[in-house]
C-alpha positions as CSV (number, residue, x, y, z in Angstrom):
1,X,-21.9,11.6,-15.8
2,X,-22.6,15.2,-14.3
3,X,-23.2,16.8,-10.4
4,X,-22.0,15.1,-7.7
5,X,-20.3,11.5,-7.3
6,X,-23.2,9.6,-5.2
7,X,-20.0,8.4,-3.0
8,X,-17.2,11.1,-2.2
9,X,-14.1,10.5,-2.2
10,X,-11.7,10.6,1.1
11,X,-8.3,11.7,0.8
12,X,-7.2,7.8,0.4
13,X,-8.5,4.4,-0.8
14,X,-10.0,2.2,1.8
15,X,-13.2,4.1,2.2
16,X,-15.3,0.4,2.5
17,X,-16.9,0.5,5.1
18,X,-18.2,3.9,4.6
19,X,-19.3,2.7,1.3
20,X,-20.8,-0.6,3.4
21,X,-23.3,2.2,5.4
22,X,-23.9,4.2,2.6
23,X,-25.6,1.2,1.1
24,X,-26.7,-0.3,4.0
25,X,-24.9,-3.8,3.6
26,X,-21.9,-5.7,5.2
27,X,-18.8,-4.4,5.2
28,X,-17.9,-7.8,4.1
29,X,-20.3,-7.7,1.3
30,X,-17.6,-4.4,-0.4
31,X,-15.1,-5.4,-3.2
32,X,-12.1,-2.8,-1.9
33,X,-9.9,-2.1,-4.6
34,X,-9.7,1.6,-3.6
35,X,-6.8,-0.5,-1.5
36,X,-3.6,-1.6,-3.0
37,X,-3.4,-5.5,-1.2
38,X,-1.7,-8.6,-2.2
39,X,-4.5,-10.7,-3.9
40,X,-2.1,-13.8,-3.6
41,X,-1.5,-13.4,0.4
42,X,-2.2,-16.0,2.9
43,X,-5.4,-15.2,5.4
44,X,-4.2,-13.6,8.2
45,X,-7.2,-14.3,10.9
46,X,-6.7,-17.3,11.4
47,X,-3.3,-16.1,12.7
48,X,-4.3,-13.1,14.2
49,X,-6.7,-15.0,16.0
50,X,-4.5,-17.4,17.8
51,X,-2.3,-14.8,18.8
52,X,-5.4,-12.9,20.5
53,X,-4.0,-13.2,24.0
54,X,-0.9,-10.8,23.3
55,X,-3.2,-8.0,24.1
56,X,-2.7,-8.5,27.7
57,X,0.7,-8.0,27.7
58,X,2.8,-4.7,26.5
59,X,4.0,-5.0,23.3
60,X,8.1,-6.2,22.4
61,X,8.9,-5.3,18.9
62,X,12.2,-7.3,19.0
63,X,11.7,-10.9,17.6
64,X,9.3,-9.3,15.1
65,X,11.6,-6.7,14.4
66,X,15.1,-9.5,14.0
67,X,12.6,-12.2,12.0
68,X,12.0,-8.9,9.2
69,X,15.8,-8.7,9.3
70,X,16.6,-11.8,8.7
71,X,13.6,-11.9,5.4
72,X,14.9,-8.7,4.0
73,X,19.0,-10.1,4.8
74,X,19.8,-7.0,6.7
75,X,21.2,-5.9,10.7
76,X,18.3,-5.9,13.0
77,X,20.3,-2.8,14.0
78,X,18.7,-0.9,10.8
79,X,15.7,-1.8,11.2
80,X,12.5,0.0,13.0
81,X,9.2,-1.3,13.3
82,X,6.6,1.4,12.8
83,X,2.6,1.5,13.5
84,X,2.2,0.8,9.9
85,X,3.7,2.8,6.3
86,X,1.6,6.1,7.7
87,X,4.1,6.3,11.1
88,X,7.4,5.2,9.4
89,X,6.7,7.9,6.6
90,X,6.1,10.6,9.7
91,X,8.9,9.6,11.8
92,X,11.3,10.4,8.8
93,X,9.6,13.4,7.5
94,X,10.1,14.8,11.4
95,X,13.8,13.6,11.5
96,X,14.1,15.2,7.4
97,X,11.5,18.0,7.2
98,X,12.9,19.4,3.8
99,X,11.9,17.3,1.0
100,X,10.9,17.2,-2.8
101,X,8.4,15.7,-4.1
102,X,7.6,15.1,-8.2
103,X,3.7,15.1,-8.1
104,X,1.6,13.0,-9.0
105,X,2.9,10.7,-5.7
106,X,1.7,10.0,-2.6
107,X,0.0,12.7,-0.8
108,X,1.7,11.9,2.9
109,X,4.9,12.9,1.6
110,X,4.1,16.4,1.3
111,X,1.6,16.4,4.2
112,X,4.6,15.5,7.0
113,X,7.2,17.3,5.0
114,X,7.5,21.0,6.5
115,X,8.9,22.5,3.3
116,X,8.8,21.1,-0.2
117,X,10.6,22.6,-2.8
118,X,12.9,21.9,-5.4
119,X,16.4,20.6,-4.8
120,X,15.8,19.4,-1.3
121,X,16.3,15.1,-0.7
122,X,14.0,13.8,-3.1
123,X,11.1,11.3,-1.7
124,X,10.0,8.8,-4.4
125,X,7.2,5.5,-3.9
126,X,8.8,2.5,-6.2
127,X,6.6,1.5,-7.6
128,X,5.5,4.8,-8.4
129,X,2.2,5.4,-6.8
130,X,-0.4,5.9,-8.8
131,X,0.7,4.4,-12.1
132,X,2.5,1.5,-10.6
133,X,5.5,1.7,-12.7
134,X,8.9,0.7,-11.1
135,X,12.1,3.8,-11.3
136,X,14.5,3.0,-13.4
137,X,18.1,2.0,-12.0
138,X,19.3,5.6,-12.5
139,X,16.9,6.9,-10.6
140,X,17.7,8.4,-7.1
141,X,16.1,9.1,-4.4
142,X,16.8,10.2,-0.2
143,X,14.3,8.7,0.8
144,X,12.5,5.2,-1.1
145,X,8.6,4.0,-0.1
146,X,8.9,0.4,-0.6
147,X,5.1,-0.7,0.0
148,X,4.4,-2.4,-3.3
149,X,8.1,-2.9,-4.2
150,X,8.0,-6.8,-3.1
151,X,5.0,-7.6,-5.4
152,X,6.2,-5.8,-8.0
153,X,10.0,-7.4,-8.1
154,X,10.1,-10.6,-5.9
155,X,12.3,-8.9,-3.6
156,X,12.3,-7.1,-0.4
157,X,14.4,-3.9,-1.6
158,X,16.2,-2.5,-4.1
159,X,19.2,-2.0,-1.9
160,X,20.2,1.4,-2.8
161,X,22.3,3.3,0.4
162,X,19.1,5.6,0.8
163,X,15.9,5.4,3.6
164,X,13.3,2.9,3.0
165,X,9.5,3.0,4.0
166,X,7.6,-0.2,3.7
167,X,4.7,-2.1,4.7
168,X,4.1,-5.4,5.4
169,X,0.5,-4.8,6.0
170,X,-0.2,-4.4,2.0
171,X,2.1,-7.3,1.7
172,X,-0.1,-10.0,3.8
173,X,-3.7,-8.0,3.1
174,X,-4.6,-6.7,6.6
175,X,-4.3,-3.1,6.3
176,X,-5.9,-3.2,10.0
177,X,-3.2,-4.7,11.2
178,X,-0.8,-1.3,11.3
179,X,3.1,-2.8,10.8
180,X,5.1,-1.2,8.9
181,X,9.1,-0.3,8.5
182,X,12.3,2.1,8.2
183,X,15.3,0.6,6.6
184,X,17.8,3.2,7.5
185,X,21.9,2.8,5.9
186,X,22.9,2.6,9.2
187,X,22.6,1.8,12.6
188,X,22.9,5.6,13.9
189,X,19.9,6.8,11.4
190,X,18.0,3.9,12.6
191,X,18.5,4.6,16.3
192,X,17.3,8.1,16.5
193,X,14.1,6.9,13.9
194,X,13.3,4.4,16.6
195,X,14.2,7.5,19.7
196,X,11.4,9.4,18.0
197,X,8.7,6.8,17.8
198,X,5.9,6.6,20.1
199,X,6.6,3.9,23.1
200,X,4.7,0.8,22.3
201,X,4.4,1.9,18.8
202,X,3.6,-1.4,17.3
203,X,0.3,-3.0,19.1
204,X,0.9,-6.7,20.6
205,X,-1.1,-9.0,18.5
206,X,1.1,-7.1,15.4
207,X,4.6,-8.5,17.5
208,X,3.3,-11.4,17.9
209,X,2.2,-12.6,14.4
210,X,4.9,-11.1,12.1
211,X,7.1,-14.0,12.7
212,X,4.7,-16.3,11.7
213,X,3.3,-14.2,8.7
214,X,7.6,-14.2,7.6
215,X,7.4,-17.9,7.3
216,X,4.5,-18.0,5.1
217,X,6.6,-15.3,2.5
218,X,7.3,-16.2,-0.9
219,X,7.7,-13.2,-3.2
220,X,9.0,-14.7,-6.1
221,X,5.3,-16.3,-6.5
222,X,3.1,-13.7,-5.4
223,X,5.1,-11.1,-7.5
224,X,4.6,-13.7,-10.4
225,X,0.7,-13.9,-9.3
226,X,0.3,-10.2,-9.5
227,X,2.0,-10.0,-13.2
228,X,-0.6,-12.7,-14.2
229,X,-3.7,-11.3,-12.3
230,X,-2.5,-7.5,-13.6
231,X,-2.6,-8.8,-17.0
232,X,-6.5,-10.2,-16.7
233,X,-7.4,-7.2,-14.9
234,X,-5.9,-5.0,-18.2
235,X,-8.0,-7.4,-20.3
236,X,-11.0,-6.9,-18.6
237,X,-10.6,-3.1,-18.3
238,X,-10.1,-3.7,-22.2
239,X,-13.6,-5.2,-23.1
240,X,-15.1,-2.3,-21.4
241,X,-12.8,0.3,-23.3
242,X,-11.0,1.2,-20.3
243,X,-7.1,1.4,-20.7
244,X,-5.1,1.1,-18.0
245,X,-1.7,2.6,-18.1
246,X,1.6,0.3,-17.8
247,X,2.2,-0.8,-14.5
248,X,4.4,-3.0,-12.6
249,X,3.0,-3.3,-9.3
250,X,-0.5,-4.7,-7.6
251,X,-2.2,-2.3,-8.8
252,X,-3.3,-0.1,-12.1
253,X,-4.3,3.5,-13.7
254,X,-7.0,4.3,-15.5
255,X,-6.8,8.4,-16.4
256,X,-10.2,8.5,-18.2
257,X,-12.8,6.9,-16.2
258,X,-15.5,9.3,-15.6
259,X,-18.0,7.9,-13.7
260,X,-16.8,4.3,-13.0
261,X,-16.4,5.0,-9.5
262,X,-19.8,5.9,-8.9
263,X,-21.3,2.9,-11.2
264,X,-19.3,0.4,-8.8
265,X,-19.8,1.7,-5.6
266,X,-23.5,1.2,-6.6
267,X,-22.8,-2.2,-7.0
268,X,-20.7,-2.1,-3.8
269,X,-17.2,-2.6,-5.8
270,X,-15.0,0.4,-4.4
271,X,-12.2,1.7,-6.4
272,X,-9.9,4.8,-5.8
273,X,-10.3,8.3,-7.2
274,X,-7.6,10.1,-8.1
275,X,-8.5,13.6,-8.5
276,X,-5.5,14.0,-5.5
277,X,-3.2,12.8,-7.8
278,X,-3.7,15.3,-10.5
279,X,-6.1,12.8,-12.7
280,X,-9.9,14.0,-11.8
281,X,-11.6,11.6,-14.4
282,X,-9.1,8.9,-13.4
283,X,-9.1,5.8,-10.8
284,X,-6.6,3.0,-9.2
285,X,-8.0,-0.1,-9.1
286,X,-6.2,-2.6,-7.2
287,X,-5.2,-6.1,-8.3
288,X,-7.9,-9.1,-7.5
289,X,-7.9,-12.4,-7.2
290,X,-9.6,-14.4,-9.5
291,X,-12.9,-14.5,-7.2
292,X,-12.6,-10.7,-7.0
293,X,-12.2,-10.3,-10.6
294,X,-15.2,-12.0,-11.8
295,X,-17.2,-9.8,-9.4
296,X,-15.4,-6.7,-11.0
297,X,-16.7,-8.2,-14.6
298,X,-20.4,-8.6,-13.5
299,X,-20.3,-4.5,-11.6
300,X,-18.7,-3.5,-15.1
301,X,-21.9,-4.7,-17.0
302,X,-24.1,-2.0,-18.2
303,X,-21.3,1.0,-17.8
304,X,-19.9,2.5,-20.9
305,X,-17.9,5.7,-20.8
């Protein structure tokens, strides 16, 4: 397909409800897979809902904060809520400005880093972001984002003694939400991350339901969902001669896709382009249920590449 994509890209995934007034629908009515979500995770609004009242109160991150300890099985002492991945991600990048980066990766890496070059603590997203393939154990890194790690493993972390990012927002599907994390090595690192951070980071309604989301974790099935709604996403890709590359996380790369975006966005199915990444023909589509899915396979009809 040639000139320009009816639907630009932004700089990131999660462009739906640009794509919802573009074609003058619902923002409910938009399949987002430009966004990397658990497709196995509880709803939230229910939840969120109940917990509406927190708004007229300042926010306390602490029992939020100590119930994330005690799910990941680490000191509440290393631990520092953030105002989702995007803060936690900055507040490092402030505290360690020098970093490398081995592109393709995640693009706010090198945005909050001052200088990135060669040789310098190395940041890394496990799985790696976009092809959704988990380092291998020899791999190293200063500083680990961790955001897809639990649906790719069944576990919170890979425990190595570096800096973690995460999100818990991917994990339970409300990107809206904004809670996210640094797992420092110790309690000194983790002190001066949380000095740095905004006062009242983390909103109220976000203190108030993490506790509850914690108890409705269970990784070991939602990581074992995602492997089984990967492998029907790949086989569907396949009947349409699209081949996704091996990944291990929630989500998958296709490097030669030209025009898909465009065909689904018409039929209000949003996936991401990667032309950031290094792959300008290329998408990430994100994992669906099986509801999401079948919507997928009718938007693929009538596209060929």
């Amino acid at each position: 397909m040639s000139g320009a994509p009816m639907f630009p890209p932004g700089p990131h995934g999660g462009d739906g409800s640009a794509l919802a007034a573009r074609l003058g629908i619902a923002l409910t009515d938009v399949l987002d897979l430009s966004a990397s979500l658990n497709p196995a995770a509880p709803d939230v609004v229910p939840i969120v809902a109940a917990h509406a009242g927190s708004v007229r109160t300042y926010p306390d991150d602490r029992r939020a904060r100590d119930a994330l300890a005690a799910a990941i099985g680490v000191e509440p002492e290393r631990l520092v809520l953030t105002n989702g991945g995007a803060e936690a991600i900055a507040l490092v990048a402030a505290l360690q400005p020098r970093g490398w980066v081995e592109e393709p990766d995640f693009s706010l890496y090198a945005r909050h880093l001052d200088a990135v070059e060669p040789g310098a603590p190395r940041w890394r997203s496990n799985p790696h972001n976009p092809s959704g393939r988990l380092a291998s154990p020899n791999e190293h890194a200063a500083v680990w984002d961790e955001a897809f790690y639990p649906l790719a493993t069944g576990t919170w972390t890979r425990g190595d003694d570096a800096v973690v990012v995460g999100s818990l927002t991917k994990l339970f599907a409300c990107p809206g939400l904004r809670v996210g994390y640094v797992l420092a090595a110790d309690d000194a690192y983790a002190h001066t991350i949380a000095q740095r951070r905004p006062q009242w980071s983390v909103n109220s309604i976000a203190c108030a339901v993490v506790p509850e989301l914690l108890e409705r974790v269970d990784l070991r099935e939602w990581a074992k969902a995602v492997d089984r709604l990967r492998a029907d996403l790949v086989a569907l890709l396949r009947e349409h001669a699209l081949t996704a590359e091996s990944s291990d996380a929630n989500f998958v790369l296709v490097t030669e896709a030209g025009g898909l975006r465009d065909h689904l966005a018409r039929h209000a199915v949003l996936v991401r382009d990667t032309a950031s990444f290094g792959y300008p023909h290329g998408v990430r589509i994100a994992v669906p249920d099986e509801r999401g899915l079948d919507r997928l396979a009718d938007a693929l009809k009538g596209w060929s590449p």
